[in-house]
PyMOL commands that place a pseudoatom at each C-alpha (Angstrom):
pseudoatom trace, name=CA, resn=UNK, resi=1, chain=A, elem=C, hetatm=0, pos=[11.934, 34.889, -19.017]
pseudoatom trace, name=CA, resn=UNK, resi=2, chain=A, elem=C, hetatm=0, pos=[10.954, 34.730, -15.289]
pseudoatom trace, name=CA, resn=UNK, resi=3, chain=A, elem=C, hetatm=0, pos=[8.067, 31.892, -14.394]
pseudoatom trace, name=CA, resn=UNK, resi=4, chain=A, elem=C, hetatm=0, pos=[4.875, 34.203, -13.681]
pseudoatom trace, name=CA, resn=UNK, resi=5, chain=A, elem=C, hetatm=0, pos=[3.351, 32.712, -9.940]
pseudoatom trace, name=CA, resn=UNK, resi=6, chain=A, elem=C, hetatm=0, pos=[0.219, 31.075, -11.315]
pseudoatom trace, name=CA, resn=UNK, resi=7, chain=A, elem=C, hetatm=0, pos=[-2.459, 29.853, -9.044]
pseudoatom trace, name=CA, resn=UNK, resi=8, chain=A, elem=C, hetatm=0, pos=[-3.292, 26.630, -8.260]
pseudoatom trace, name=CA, resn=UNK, resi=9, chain=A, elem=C, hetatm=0, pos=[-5.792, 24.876, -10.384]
pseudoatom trace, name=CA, resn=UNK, resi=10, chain=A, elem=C, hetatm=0, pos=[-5.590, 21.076, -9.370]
pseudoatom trace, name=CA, resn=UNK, resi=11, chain=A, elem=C, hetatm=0, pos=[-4.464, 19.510, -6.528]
pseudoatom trace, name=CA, resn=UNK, resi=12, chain=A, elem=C, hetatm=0, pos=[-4.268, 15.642, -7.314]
pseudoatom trace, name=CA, resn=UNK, resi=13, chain=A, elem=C, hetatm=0, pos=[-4.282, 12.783, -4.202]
pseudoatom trace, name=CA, resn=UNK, resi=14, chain=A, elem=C, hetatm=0, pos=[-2.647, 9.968, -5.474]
pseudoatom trace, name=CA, resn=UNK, resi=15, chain=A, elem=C, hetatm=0, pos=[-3.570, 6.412, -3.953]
pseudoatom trace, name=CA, resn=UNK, resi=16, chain=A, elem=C, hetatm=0, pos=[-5.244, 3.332, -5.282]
pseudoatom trace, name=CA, resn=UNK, resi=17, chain=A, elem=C, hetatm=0, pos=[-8.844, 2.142, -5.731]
pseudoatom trace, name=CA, resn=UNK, resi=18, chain=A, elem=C, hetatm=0, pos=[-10.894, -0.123, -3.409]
pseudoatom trace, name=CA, resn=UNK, resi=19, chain=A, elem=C, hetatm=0, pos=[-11.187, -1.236, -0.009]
pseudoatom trace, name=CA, resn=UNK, resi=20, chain=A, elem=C, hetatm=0, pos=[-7.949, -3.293, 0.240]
pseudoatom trace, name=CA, resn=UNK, resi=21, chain=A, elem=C, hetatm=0, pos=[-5.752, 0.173, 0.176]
pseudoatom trace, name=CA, resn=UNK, resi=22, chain=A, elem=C, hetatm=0, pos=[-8.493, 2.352, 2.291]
pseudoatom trace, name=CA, resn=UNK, resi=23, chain=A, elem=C, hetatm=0, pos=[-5.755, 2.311, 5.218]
pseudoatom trace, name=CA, resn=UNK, resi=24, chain=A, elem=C, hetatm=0, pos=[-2.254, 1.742, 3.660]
pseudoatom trace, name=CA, resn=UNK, resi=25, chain=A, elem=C, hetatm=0, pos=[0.348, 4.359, 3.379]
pseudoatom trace, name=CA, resn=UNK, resi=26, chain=A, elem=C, hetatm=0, pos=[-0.255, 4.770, -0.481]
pseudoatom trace, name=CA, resn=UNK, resi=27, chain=A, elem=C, hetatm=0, pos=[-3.427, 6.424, 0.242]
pseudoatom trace, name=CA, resn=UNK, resi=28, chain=A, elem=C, hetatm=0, pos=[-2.333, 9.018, 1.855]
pseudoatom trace, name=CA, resn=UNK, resi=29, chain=A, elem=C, hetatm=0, pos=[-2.754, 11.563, -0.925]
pseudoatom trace, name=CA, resn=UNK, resi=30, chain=A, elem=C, hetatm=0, pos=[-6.112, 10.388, -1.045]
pseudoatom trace, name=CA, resn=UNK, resi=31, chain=A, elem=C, hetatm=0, pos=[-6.727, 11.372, 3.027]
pseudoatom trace, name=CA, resn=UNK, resi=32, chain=A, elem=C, hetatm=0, pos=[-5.289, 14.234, 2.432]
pseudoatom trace, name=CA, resn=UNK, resi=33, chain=A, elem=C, hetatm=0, pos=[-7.253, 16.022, -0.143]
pseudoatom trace, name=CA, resn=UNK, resi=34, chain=A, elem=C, hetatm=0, pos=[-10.146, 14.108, 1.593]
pseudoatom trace, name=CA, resn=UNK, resi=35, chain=A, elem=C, hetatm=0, pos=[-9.389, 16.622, 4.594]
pseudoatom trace, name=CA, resn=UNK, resi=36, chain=A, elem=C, hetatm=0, pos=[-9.080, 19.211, 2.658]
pseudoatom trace, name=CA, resn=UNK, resi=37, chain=A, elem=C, hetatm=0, pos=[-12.511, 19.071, 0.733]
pseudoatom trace, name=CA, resn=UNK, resi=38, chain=A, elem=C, hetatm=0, pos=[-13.946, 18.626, 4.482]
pseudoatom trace, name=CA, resn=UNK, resi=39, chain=A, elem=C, hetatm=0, pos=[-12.863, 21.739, 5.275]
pseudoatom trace, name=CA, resn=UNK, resi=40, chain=A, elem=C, hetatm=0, pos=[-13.615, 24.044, 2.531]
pseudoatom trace, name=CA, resn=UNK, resi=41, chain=A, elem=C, hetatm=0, pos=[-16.987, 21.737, 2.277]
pseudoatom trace, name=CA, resn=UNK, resi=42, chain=A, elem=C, hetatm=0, pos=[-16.547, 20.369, -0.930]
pseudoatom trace, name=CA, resn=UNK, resi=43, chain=A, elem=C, hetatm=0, pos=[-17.270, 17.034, -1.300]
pseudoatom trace, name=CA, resn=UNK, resi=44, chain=A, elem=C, hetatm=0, pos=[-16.284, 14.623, -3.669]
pseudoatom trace, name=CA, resn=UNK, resi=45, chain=A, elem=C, hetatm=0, pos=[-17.910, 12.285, -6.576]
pseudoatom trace, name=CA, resn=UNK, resi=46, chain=A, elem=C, hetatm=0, pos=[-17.495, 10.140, -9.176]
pseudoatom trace, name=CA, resn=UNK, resi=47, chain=A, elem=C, hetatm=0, pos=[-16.359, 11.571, -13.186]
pseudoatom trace, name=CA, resn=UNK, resi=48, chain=A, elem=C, hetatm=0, pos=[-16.143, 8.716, -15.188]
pseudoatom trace, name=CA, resn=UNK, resi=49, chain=A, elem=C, hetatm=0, pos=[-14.493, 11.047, -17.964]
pseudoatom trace, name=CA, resn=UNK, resi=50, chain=A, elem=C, hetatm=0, pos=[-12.079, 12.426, -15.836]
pseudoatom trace, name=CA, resn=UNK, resi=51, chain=A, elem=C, hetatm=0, pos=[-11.553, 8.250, -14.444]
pseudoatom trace, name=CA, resn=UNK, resi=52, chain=A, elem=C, hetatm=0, pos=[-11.438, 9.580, -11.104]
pseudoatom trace, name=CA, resn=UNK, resi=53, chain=A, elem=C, hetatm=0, pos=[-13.693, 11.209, -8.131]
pseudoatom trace, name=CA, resn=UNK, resi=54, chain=A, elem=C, hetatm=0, pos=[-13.253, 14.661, -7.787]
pseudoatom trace, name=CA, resn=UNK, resi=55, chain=A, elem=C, hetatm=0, pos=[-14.396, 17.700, -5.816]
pseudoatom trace, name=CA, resn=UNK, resi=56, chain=A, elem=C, hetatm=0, pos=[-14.179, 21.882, -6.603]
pseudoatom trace, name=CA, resn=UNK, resi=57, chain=A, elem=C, hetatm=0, pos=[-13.438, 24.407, -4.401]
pseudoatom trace, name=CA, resn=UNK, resi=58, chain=A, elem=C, hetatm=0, pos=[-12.573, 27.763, -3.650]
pseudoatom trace, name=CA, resn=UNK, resi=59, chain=A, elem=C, hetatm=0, pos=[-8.510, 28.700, -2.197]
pseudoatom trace, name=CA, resn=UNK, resi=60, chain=A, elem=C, hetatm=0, pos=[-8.017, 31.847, -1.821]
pseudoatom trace, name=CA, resn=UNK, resi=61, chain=A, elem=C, hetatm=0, pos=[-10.390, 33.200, -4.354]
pseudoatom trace, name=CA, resn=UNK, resi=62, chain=A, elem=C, hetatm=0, pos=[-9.535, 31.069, -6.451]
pseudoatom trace, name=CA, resn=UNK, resi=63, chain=A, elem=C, hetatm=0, pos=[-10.934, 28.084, -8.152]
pseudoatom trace, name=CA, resn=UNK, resi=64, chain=A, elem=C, hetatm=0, pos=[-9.413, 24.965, -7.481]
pseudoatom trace, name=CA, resn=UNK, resi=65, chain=A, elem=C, hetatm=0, pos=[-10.280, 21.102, -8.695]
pseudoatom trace, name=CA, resn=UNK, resi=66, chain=A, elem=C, hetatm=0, pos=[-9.419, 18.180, -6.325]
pseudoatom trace, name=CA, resn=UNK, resi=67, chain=A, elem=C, hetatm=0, pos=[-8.868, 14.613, -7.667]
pseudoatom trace, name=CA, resn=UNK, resi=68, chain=A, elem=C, hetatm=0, pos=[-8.279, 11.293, -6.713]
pseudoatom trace, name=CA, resn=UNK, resi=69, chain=A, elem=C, hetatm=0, pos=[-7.542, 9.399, -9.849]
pseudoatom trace, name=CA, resn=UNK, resi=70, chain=A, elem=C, hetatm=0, pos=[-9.400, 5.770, -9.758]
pseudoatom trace, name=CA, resn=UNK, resi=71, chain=A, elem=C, hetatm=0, pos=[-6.921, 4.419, -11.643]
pseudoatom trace, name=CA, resn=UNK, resi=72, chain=A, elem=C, hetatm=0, pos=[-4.183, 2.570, -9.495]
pseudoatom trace, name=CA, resn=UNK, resi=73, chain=A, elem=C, hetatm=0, pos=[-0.738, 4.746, -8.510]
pseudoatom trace, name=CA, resn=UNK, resi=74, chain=A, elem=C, hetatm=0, pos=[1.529, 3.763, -11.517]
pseudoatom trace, name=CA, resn=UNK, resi=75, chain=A, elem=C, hetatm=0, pos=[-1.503, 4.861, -14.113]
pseudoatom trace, name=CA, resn=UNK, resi=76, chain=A, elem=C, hetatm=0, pos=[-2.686, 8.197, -12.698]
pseudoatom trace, name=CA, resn=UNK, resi=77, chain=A, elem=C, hetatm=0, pos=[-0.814, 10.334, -14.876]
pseudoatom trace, name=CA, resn=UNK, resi=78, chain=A, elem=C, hetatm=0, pos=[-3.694, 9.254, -17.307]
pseudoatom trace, name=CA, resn=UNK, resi=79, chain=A, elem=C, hetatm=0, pos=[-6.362, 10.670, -14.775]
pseudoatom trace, name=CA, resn=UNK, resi=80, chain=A, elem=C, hetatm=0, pos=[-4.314, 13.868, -14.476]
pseudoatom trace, name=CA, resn=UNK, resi=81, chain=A, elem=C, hetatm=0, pos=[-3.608, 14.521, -18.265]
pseudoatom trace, name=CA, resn=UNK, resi=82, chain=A, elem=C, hetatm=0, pos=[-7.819, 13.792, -19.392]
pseudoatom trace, name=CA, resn=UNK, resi=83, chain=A, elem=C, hetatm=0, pos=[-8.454, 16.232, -16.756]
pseudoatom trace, name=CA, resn=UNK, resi=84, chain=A, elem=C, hetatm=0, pos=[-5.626, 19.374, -17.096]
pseudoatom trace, name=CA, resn=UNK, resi=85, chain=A, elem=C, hetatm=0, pos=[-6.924, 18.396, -20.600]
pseudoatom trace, name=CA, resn=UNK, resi=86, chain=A, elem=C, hetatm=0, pos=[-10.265, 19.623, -20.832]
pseudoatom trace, name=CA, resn=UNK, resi=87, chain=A, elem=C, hetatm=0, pos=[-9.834, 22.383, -18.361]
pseudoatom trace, name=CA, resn=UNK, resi=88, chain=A, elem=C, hetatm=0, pos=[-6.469, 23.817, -19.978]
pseudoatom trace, name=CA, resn=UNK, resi=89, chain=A, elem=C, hetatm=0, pos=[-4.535, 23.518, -16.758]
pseudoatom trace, name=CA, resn=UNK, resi=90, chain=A, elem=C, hetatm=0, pos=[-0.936, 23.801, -17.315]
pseudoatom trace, name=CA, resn=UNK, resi=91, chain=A, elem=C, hetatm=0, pos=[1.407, 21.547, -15.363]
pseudoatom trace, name=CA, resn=UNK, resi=92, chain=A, elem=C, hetatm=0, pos=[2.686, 24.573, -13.481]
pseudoatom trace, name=CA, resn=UNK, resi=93, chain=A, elem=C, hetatm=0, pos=[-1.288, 25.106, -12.279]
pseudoatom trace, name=CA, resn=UNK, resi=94, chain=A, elem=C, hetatm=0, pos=[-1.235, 21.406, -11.037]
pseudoatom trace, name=CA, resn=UNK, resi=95, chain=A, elem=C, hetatm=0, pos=[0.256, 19.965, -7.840]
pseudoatom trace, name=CA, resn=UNK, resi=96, chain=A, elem=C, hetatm=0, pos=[0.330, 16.310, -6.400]
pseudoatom trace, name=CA, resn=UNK, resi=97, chain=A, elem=C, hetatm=0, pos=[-0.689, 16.234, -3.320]
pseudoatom trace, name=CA, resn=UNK, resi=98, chain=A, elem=C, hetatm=0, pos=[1.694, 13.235, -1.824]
pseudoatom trace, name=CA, resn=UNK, resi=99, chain=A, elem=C, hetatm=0, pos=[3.648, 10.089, -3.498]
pseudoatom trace, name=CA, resn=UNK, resi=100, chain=A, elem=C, hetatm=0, pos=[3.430, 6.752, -2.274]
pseudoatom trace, name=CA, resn=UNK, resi=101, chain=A, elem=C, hetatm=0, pos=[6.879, 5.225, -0.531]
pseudoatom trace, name=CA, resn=UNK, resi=102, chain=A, elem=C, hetatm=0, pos=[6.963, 8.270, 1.872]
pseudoatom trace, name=CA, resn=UNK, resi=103, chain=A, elem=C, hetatm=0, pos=[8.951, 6.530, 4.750]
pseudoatom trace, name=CA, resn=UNK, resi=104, chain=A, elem=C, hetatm=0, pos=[11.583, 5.471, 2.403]
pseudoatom trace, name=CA, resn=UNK, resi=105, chain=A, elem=C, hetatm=0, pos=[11.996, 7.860, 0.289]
pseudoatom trace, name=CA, resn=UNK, resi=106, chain=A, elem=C, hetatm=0, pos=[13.802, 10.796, 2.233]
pseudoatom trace, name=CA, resn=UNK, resi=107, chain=A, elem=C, hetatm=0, pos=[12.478, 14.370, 1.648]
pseudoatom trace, name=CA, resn=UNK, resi=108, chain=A, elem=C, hetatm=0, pos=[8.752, 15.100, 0.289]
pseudoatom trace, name=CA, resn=UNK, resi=109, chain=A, elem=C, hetatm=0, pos=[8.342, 16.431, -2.903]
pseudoatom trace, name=CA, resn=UNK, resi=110, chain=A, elem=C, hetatm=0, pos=[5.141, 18.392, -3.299]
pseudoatom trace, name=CA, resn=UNK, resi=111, chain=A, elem=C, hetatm=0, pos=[4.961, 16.955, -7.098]
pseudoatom trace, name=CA, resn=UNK, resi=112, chain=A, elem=C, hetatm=0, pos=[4.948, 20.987, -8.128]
pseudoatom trace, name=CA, resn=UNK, resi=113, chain=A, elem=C, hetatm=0, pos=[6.117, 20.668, -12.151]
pseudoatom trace, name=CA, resn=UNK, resi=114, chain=A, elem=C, hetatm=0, pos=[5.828, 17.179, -12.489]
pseudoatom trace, name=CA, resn=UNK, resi=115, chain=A, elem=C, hetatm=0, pos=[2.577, 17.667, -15.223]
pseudoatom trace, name=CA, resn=UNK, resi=116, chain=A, elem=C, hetatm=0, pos=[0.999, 14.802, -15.814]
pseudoatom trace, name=CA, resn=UNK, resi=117, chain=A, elem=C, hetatm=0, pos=[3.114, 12.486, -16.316]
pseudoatom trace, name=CA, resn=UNK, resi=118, chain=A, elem=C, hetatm=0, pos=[2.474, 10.657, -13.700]
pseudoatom trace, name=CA, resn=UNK, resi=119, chain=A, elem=C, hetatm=0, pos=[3.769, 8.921, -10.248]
pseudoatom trace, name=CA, resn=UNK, resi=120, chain=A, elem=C, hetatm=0, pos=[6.990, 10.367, -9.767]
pseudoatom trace, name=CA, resn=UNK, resi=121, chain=A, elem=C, hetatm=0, pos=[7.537, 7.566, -6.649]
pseudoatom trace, name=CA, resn=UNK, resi=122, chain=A, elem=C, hetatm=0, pos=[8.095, 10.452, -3.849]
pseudoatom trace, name=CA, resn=UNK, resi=123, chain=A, elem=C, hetatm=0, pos=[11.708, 10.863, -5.317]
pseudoatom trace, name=CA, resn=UNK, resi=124, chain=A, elem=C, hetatm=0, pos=[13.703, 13.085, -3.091]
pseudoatom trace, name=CA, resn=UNK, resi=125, chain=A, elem=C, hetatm=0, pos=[14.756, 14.910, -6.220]
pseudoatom trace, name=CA, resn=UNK, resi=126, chain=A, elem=C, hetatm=0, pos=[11.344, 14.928, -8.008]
pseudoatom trace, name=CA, resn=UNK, resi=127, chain=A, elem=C, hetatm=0, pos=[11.905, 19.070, -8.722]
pseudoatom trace, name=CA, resn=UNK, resi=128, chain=A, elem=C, hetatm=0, pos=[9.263, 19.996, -6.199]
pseudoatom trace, name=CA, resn=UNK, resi=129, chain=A, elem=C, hetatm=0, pos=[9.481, 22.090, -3.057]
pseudoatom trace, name=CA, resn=UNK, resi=130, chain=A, elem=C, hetatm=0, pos=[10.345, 20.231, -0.064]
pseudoatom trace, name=CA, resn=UNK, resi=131, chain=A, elem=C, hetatm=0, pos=[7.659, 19.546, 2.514]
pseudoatom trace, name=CA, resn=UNK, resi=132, chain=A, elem=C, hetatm=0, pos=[9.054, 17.109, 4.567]
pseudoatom trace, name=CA, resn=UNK, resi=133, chain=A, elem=C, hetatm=0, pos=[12.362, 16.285, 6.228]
for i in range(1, 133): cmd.bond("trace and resi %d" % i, "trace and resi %d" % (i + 1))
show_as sticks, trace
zoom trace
């Protein structure tokens, strides 16, 4: 059976919590779906039951969640799964938005089918598409 295209439901920045990691290379998922709630003008707040801040917009016509789990990097599969969770997003609906270790770790994955299980270290071979060279 062919994989239907399904849109986009969640588009998780992965980086860690606090002011020490504001400016390091791990955030960068973080920046990134910063930028990209500044311009579809979301904007972004804390969800305690979701353990993470996170912002809704509109892509296409389509409704689309933003996180940044406030858990650190190696845990925010468990930010991920509470929220696909309760809004019945499938891990084919979900995309991570960048891995940490990007200038060692060869090609970009865009996380697409990794679910929620977490960090998947910007493997080369993570099973996304490539973004990167």
């Amino acid at each position: 059976m062919a994989q239907q295209n399904l849109p986009i439901r969640l588009i998780v920045g992965l980086g860690n919590p606090g002011p020490d990691y504001v400016r390091t290379r791990h955030n960068a998922g973080f920046r990134f779906v910063d930028m990209l709630a500044g311009k579809l003008g979301a904007h972004f707040h804390e969800e305690r039951k979701f353990q993470g801040e996170t912002a809704r917009c509109r892509i296409a016509g389509h409704e689309v969640w933003l996180l940044k789990p406030l858990t650190f990097m190696n845990a925010s599969g468990e930010a991920v799964s509470v929220m696909a969770n309760y809004f019945k997003i499938t891990p084919a609906e979900d995309h991570g938005a960048l891995d940490a270790d990007v200038d060692d770790a060869g090609p970009l994955t865009d996380g697409a089918g990794q679910g929620a299980e977490g960090d998947g270290g910007g493997q080369p071979d993570g099973g996304g598409e490539k973004v990167g060279k």
